[in-house]
MARSE-443656 format. One record per residue (C-alpha): residue number from 1; residue in three letters; x, y, z. Coordinates in steps of 0.25 Angstrom, whole numbers, plus 2048, in hexadecimal, padded with zeros to 3 digits. Each point is the difference from the previous one (the first is absolute). Last residue first. Layout:
<tikes>
[tike NUM, 'ALA', [X, Y, Z]]
...
</tikes>
This chain:
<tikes>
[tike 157, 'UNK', [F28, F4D, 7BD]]
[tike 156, 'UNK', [7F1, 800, 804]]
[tike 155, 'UNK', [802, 7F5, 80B]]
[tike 154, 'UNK', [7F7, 7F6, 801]]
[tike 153, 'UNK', [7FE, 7FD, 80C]]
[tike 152, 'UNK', [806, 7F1, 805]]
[tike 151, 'UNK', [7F8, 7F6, 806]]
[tike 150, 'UNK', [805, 7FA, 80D]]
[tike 149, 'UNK', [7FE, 7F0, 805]]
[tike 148, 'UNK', [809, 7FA, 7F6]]
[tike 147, 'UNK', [80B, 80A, 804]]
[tike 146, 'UNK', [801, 7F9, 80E]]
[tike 145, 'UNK', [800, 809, 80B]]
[tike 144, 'UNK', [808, 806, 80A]]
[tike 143, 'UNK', [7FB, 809, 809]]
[tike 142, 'UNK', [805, 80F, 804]]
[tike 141, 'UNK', [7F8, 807, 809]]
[tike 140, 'UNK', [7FD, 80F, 7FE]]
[tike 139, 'UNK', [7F2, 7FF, 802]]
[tike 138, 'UNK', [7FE, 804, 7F0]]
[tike 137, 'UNK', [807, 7F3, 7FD]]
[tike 136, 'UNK', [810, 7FF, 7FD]]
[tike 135, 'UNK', [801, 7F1, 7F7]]
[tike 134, 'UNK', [80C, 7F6, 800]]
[tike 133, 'UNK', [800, 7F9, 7F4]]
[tike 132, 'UNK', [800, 7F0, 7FD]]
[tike 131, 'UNK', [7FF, 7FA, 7F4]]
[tike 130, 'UNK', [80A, 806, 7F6]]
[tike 129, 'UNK', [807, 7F9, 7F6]]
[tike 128, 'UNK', [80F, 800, 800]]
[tike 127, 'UNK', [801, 7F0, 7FF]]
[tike 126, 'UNK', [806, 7FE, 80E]]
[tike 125, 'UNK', [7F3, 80A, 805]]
[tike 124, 'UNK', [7FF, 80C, 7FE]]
[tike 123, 'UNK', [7FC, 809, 80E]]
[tike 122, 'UNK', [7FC, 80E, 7FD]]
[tike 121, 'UNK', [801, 80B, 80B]]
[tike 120, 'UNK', [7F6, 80C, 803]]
[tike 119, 'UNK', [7F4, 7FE, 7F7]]
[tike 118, 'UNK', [7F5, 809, 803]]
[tike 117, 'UNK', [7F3, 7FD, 805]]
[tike 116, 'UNK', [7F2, 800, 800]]
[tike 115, 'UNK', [7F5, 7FA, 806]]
[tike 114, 'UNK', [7F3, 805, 7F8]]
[tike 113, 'UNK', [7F1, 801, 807]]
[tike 112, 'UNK', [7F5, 805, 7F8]]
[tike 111, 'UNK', [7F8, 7F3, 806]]
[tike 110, 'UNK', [807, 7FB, 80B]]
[tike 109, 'UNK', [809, 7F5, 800]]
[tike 108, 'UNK', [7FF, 7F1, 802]]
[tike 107, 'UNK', [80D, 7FA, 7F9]]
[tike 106, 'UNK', [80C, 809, 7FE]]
[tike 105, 'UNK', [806, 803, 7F3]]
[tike 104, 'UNK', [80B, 80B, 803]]
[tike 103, 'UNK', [7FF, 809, 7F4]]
[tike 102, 'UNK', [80E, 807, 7FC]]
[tike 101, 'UNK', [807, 80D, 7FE]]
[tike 100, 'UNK', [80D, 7FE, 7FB]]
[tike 99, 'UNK', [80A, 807, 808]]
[tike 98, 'UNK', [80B, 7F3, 801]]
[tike 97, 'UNK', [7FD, 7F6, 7F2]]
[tike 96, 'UNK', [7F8, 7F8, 7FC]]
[tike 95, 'UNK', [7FE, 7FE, 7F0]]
[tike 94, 'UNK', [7F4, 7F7, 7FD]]
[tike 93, 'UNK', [802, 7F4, 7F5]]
[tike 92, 'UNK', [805, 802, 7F3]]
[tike 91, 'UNK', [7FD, 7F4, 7F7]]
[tike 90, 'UNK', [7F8, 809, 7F8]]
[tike 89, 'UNK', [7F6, 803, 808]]
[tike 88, 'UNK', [7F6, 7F4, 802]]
[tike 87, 'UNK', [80A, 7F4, 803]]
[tike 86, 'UNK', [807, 809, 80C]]
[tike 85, 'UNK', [7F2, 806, 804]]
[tike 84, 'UNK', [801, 80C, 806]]
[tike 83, 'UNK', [7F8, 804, 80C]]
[tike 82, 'UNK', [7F8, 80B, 7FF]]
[tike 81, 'UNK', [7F3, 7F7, 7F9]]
[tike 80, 'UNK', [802, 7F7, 80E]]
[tike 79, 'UNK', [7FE, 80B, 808]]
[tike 78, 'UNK', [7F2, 804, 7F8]]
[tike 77, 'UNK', [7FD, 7F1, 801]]
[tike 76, 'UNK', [801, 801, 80F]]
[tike 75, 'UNK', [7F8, 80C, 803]]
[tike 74, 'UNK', [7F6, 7FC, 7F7]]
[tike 73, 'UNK', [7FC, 7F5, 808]]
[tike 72, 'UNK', [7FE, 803, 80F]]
[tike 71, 'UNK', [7FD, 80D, 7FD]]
[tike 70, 'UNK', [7F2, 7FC, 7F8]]
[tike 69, 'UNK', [7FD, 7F6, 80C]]
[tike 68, 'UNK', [802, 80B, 80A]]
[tike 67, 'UNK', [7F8, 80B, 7F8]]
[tike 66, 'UNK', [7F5, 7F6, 800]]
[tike 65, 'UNK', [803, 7FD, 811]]
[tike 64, 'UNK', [7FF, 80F, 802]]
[tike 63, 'UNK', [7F2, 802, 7F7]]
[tike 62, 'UNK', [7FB, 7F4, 80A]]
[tike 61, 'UNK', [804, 809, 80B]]
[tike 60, 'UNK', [7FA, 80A, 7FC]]
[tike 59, 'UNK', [7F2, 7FB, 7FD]]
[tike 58, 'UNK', [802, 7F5, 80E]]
[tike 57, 'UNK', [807, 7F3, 7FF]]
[tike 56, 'UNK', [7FB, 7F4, 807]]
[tike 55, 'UNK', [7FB, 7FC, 7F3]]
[tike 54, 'UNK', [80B, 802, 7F9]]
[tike 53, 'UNK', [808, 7F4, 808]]
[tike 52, 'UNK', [80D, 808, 805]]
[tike 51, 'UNK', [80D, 7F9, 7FB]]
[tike 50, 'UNK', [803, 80D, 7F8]]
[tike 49, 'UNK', [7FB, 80A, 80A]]
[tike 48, 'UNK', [80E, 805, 803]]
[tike 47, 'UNK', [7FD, 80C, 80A]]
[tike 46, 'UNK', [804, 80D, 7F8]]
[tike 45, 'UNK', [80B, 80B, 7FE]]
[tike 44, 'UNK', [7FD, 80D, 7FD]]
[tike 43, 'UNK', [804, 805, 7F2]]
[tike 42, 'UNK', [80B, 805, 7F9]]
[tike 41, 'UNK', [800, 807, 7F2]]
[tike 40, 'UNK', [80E, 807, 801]]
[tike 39, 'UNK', [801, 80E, 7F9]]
[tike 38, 'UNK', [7FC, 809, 7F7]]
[tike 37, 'UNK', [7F2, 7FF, 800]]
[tike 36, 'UNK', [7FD, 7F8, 7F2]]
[tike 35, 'UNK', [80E, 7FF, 7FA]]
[tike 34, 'UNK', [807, 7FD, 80D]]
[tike 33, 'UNK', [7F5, 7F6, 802]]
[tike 32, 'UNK', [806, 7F8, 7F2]]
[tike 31, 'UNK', [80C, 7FE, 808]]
[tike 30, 'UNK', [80E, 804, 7FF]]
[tike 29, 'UNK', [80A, 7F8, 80E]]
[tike 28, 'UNK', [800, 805, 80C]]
[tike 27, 'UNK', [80D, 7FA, 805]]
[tike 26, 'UNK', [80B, 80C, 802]]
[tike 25, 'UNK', [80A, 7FE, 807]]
[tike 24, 'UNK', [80B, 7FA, 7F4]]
[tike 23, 'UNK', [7FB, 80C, 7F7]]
[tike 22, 'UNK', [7FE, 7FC, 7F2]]
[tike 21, 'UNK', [7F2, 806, 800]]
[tike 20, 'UNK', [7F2, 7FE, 7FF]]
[tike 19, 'UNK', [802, 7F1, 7FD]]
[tike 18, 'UNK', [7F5, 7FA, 7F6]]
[tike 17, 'UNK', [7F3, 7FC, 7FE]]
[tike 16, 'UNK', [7FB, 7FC, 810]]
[tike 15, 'UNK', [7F2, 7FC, 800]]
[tike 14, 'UNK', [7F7, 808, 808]]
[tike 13, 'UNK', [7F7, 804, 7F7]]
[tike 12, 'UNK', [7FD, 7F4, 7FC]]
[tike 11, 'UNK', [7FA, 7FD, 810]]
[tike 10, 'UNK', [7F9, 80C, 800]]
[tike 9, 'UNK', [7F7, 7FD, 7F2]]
[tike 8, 'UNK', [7FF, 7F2, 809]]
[tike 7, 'UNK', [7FB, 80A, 80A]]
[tike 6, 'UNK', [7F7, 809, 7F7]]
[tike 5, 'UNK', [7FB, 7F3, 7FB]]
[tike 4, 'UNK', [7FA, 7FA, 80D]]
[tike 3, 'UNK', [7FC, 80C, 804]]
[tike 2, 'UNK', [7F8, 801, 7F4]]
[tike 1, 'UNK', [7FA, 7F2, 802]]
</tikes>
């Protein structure tokens, strides 16, 4: 149980809070783990137990496949509290706009694990609302995404 919680303690941890900088290079975004140690909590990635029956599953293991299932849902709700809400804020939806730092929702990542990216190009549609951008990810490699599938930092400003 107390491994179980110091890597769901881990997984918190990890969360982005806010861009470090305004820099167009720089991704690593302000985390709670920067507090703590300073730095980045990262952690070494694991074999998907998720679809595993428990009882084929060793004391690790089985630790591995709670930590999974904990991930597998908090991980989304936390992404969906970032993004803004049109109805729920004011009628103001999510600003985007080129070098703000973003969260790329991807299905099946790691536990601790944040894609991020920074917005390079805005595409508005006929009616000058923005639903697709093209993102810059820590690679390198520029993709393009829809803006439903990104949650924004908030930004201190």
């Amino acid at each position: 149980m107390l491994t179980l919680l110091a890597q769901v303690e881990q997984c918190l941890n990890s969360r982005p809070i806010t861009p470090l900088s305004d820099e167009p290079s720089d991704l690593e975004p302000l985390t709670p783990g920067h507090f703590l140690v300073g730095g980045n909590l990262q952690a070494v990635p694991i074999i998907d137990y998720t679809e595993t029956p428990s009882n084929y599953l060793r004391e690790y293991q089985l630790v591995q496949k709670h930590l999974q299932t904990i991930w597998a849902r908090w991980y989304p709700e936390y992404l969906q509290q970032l993004q803004a809400r049109a109805k729920y804020c004011n009628g103001k939806s999510a600003v985007l706009k080129e070098n703000t730092l973003v969260i790329i929702k991807e299905d099946n990542v790691h536990p601790t694990s944040w894609p991020m990216g920074r917005i390079v190009a805005v595409h508005p549609g006929k009616d000058d609302v923005v639903r697709v951008v093209t993102l810059r990810t820590a690679s390198g490699k520029q993709i393009v995404r829809a803006a439903n599938r990104l949650a924004v930092l908030p930004n201190p400003d």
